[in-house]
C-alpha positions as CSV (number, residue, x, y, z in Angstrom):
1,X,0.0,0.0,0.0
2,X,2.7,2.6,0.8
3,X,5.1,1.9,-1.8
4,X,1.6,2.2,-4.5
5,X,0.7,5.3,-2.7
6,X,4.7,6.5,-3.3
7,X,4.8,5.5,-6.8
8,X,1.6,7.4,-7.5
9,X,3.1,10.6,-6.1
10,X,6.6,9.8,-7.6
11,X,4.7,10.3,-10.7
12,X,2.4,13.2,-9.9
13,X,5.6,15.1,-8.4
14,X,7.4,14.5,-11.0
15,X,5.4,15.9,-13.6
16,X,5.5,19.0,-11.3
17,X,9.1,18.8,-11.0
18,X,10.0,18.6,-14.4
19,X,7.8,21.2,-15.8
20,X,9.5,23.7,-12.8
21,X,13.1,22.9,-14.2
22,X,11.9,23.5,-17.9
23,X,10.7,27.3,-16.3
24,X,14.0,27.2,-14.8
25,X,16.4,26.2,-18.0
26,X,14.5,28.7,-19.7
27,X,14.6,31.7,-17.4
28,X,18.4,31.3,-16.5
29,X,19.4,30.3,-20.2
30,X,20.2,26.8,-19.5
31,X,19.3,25.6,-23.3
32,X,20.8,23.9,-25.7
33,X,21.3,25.4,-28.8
34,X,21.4,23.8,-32.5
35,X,24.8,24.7,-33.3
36,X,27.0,21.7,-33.9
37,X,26.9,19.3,-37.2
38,X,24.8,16.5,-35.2
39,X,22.6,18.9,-33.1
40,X,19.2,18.8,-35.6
41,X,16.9,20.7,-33.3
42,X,15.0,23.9,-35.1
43,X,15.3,26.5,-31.7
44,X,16.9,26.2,-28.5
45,X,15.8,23.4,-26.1
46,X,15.9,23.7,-22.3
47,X,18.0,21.2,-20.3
48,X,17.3,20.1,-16.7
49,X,15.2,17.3,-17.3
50,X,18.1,15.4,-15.5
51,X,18.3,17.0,-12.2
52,X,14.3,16.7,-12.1
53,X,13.7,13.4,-12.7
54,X,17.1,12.1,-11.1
55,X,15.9,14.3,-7.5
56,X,12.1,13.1,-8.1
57,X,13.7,9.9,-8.0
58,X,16.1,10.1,-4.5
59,X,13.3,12.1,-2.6
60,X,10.4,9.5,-2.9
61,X,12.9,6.4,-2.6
62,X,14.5,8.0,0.6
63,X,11.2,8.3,2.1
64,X,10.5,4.9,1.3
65,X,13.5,4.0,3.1
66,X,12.8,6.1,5.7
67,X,9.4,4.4,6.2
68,X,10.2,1.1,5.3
69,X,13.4,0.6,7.2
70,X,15.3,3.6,8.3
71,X,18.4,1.9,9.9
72,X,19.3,0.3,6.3
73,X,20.3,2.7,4.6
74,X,22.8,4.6,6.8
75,X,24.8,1.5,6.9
76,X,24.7,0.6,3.5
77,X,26.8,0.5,0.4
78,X,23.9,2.0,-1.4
79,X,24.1,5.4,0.5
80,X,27.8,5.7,-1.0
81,X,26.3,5.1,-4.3
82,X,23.3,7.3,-4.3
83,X,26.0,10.1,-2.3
84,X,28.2,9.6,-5.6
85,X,25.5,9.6,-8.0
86,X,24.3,13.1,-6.7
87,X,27.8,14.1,-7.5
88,X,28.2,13.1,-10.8
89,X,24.6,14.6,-11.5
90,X,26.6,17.8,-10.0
91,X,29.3,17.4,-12.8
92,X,27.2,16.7,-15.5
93,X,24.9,20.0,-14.5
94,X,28.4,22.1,-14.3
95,X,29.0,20.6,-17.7
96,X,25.4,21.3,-19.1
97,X,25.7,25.4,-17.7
98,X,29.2,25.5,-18.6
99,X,31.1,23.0,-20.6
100,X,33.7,21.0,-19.2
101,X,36.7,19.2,-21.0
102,X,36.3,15.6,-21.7
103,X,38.9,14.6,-20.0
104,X,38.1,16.9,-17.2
105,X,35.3,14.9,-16.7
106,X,36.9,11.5,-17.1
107,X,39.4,12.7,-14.1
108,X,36.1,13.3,-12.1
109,X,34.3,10.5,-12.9
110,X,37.2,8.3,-12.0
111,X,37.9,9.5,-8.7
112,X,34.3,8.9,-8.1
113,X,34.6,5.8,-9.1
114,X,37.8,4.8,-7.1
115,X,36.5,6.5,-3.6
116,X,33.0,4.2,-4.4
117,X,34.9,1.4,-4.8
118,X,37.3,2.2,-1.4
119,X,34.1,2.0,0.2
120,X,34.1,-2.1,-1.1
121,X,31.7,-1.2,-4.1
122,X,33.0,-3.7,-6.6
123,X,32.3,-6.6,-8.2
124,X,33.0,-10.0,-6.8
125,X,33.4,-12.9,-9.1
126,X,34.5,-15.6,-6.7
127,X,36.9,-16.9,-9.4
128,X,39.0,-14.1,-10.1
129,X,41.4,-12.6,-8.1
130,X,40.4,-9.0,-6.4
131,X,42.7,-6.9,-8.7
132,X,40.7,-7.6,-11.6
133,X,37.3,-7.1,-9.8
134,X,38.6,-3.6,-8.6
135,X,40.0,-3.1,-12.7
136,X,36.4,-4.6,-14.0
137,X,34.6,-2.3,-12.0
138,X,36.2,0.7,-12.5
139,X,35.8,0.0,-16.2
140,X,32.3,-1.0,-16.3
141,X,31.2,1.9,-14.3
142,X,32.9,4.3,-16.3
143,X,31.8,2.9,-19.2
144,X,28.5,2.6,-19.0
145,X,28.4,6.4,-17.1
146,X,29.4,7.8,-20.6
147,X,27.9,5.0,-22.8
148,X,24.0,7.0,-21.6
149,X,25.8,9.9,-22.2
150,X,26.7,8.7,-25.9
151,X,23.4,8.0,-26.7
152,X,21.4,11.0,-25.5
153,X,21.7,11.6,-29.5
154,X,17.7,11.6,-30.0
155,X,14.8,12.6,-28.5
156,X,13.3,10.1,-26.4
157,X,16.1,7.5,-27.1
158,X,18.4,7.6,-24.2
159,X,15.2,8.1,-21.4
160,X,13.4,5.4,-22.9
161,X,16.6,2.8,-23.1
162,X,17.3,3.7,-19.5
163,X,13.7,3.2,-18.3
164,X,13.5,-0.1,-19.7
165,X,16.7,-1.0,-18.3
166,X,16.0,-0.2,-14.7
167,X,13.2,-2.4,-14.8
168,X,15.2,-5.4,-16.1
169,X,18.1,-4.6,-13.8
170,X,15.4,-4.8,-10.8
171,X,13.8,-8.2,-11.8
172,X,17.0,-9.8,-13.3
173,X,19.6,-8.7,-10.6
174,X,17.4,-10.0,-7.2
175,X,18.5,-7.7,-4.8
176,X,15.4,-5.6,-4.0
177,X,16.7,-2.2,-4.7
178,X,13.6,0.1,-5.6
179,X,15.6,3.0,-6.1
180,X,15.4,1.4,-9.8
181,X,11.7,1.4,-9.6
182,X,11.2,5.0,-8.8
183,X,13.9,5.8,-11.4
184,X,11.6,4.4,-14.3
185,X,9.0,5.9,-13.2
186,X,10.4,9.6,-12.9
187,X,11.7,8.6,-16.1
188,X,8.7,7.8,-17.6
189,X,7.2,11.1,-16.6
190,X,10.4,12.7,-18.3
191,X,9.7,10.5,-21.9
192,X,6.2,12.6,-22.0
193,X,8.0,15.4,-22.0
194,X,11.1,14.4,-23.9
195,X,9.6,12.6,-26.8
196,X,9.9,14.1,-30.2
197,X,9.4,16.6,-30.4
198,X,11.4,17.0,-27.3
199,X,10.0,19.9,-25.2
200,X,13.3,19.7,-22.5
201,X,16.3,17.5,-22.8
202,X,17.7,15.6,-20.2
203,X,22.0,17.3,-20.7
204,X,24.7,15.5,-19.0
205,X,23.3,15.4,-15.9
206,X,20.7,13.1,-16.7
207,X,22.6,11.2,-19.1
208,X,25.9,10.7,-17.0
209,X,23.8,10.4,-13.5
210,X,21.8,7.8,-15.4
211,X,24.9,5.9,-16.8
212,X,26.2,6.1,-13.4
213,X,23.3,4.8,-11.3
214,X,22.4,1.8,-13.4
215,X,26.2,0.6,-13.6
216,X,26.7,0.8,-9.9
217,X,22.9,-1.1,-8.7
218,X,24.0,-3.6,-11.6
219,X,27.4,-4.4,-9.5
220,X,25.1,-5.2,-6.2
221,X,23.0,-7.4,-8.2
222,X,22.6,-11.2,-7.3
223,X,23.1,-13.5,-10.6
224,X,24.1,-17.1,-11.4
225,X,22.5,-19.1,-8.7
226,X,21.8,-21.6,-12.1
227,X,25.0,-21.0,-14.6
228,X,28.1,-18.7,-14.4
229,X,27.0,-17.0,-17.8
230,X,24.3,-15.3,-16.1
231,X,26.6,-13.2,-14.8
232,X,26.8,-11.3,-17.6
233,X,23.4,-10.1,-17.3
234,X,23.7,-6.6,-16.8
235,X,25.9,-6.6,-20.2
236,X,22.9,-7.4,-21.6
237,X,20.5,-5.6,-20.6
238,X,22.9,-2.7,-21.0
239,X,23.7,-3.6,-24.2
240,X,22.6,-1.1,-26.5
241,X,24.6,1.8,-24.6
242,X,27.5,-0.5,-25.1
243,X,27.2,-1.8,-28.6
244,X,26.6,2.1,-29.3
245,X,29.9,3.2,-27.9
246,X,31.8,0.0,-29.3
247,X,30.5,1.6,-33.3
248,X,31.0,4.9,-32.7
249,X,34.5,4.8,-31.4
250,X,35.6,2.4,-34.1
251,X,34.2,4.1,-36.7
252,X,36.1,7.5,-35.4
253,X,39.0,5.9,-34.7
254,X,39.3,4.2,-38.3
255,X,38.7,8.0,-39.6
256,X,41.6,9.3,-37.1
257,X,39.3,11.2,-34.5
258,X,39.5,11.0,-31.4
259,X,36.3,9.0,-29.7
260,X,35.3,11.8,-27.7
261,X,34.9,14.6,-30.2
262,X,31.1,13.9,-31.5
263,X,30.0,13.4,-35.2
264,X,27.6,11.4,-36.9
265,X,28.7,7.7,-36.6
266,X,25.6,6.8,-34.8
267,X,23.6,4.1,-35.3
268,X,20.7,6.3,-34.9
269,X,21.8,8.2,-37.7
270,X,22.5,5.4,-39.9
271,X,19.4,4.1,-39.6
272,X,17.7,7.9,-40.2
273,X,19.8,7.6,-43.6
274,X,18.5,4.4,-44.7
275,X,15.1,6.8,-44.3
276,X,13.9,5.2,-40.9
277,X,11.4,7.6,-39.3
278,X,12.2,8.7,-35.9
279,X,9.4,7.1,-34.6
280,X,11.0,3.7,-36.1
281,X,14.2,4.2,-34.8
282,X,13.1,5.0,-30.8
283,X,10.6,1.8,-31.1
284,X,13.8,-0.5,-32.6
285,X,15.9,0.8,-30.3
286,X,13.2,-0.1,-27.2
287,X,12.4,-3.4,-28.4
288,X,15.8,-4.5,-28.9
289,X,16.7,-3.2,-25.0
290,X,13.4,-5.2,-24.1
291,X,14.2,-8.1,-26.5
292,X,18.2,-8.4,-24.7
293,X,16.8,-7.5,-20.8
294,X,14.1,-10.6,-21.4
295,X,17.4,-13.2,-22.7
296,X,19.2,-11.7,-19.5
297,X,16.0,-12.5,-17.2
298,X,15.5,-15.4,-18.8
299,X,18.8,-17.0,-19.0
300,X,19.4,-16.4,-15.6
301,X,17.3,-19.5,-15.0
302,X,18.7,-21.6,-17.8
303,X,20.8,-24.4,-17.6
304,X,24.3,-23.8,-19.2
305,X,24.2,-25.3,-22.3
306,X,21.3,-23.6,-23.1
307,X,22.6,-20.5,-22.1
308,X,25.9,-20.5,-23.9
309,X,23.5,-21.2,-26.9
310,X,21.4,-17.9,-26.5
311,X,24.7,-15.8,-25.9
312,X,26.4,-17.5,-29.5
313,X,23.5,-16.5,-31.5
314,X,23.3,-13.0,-29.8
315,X,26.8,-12.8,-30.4
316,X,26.4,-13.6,-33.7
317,X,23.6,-11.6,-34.7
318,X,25.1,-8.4,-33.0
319,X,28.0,-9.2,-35.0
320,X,26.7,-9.0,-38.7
321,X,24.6,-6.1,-37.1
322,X,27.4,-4.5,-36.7
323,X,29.1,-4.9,-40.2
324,X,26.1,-4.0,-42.1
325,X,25.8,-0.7,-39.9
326,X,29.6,0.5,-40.4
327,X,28.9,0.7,-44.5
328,X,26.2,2.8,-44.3
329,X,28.0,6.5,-45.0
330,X,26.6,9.3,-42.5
331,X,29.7,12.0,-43.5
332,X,27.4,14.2,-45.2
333,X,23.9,13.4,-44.0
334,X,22.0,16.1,-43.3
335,X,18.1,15.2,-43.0
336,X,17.5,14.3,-39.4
């Protein structure tokens, strides 16, 4: 009854919360403006949608906790995570208002990520030696932070992958953490709001805070009570962020750029040029999050062989996916 009654006002508030940033954005000049070769928006576009639905988020799940169990928390790895996550929302906001330097924000990030992991915030696969669990986790959660940020490309795209990946990561990882929960919702508040044509964008705060959150709740996850493999759930259910990142950079890096500087090697564009509406593209893009977070769910439970088997033909597919992307030509598309 209470956590219905929370959820209900997760969602009222947040609509409240995100129309009151989108005032704010505008009155202070926090917009984004159609300037850059892959920036296709007509007239400036208000940021802030991250700070609203990322602090709808913390206020109703901390009264939840605060209800529910209000010694947990204080004691808990996950009040180092959502402590950290507030910072990198911080960053990302700084960045948004005033631009930081990529590798600025790398610096940051990392020393976020190595204090989390001081705290004993890592992963810990049984059968590898602690080294690489500290080296895994640093990577994955630094990945993944500026994978979300790599795909906020689109309206609607990186909300909507990030909504349906919370609620995977929930079910899939068995640890009961409903920060998750009230993160899809105040994301799905956002997508009504941030679906083309987007009426306020998320910025880096959202994206990076977003990346951040759902890489860390992945690592305190519970997976392969039936096969090893399933361990690699949260790869999967992530994967679109990551198979993203893995094109783009090797398709600047075969033109001599540097992976951080942005351009058009999206597969979001890609698809656009093969005259996908944007419609088309946001629902592929959701069904093939929901498609890989219901193997991850689901092969959690299988038996190994069977497992292996759904991961080779994913592999596979992902693959020749791949390879028909990267000779599609986006240099000189225009019409987004």
């Amino acid at each position: 009854m209470i956590l219905s009654i929370l959820f209900a006002l997760t969602f009222i508030v947040g609509i409240l919360l995100v129309k009151l940033f989108r005032m704010t954005a505008l009155k202070f000049n926090i917009v984004d403006i159609p300037s850059s070769k892959i920036k296709f928006h007509k007239k400036p576009i208000p940021y802030l949608g991250g700070p609203a639905f990322i602090l709808n988020s913390l206020l109703f799940y901390l009264i939840f906790i605060f209800i529910t169990n209000p010694y947990n928390i204080s004691s808990s790895k996950e009040l180092f995570i959502l402590v950290f996550g507030t910072v990198i929302l911080l960053l990302g906001l700084i960045d948004d208002i005033v631009q930081i330097r990529p590798l600025t924000k790398i610096i940051v990030q990392s020393i976020i990520i190595l204090l989390m992991i001081s705290q004993d915030i890592r992963l810990q696969i049984i059968y590898l030696p602690k080294i690489v669990n500290i080296l895994l986790t640093y990577l994955w959660i630094l990945g993944i932070t500026n994978a979300f940020n790599l795909i906020d490309i689109m309206d609607g795209l990186c909300g909507g992958i990030a909504f349906i990946a919370s609620i995977f990561l929930f079910f899939t990882s068995q640890s009961g953490h409903f920060f998750l929960l009230f993160l899809a919702i105040s994301l799905f508040v956002f997508l009504i709001f941030n679906f083309p044509p987007a009426k306020i964008f998320m910025g880096d705060a959202g994206s990076l805070s977003l990346g951040f959150f759902l890489a860390s709740y992945s690592i305190l996850g519970s997976y392969g009570a039936n096969n090893r493999l399933a361990l690699i759930s949260p790869i999967l259910i992530l994967w679109l962020p990551i198979y993203e990142t893995i094109l783009v950079s090797v398709m600047r890096i075969k033109k001599g750029k540097s992976p951080f500087v942005g351009s058009k090697d999206h597969f979001a564009f890609r698809l656009r040029k093969l005259k996908f509406p944007k419609l088309a593209i946001l629902l592929i893009s959701y069904f093939i999050t929901i498609i890989m977070g219901e193997t991850a769910f689901l092969a959690a439970y299988m038996d190994l062989e069977n497992a292996i088997l759904v991961y080779f033909l994913l592999v596979f597919f992902f693959i020749v996916f791949f390879y028909l992307l990267s000779l599609i030509k986006v240099e000189n598309f225009n019409d987004y």
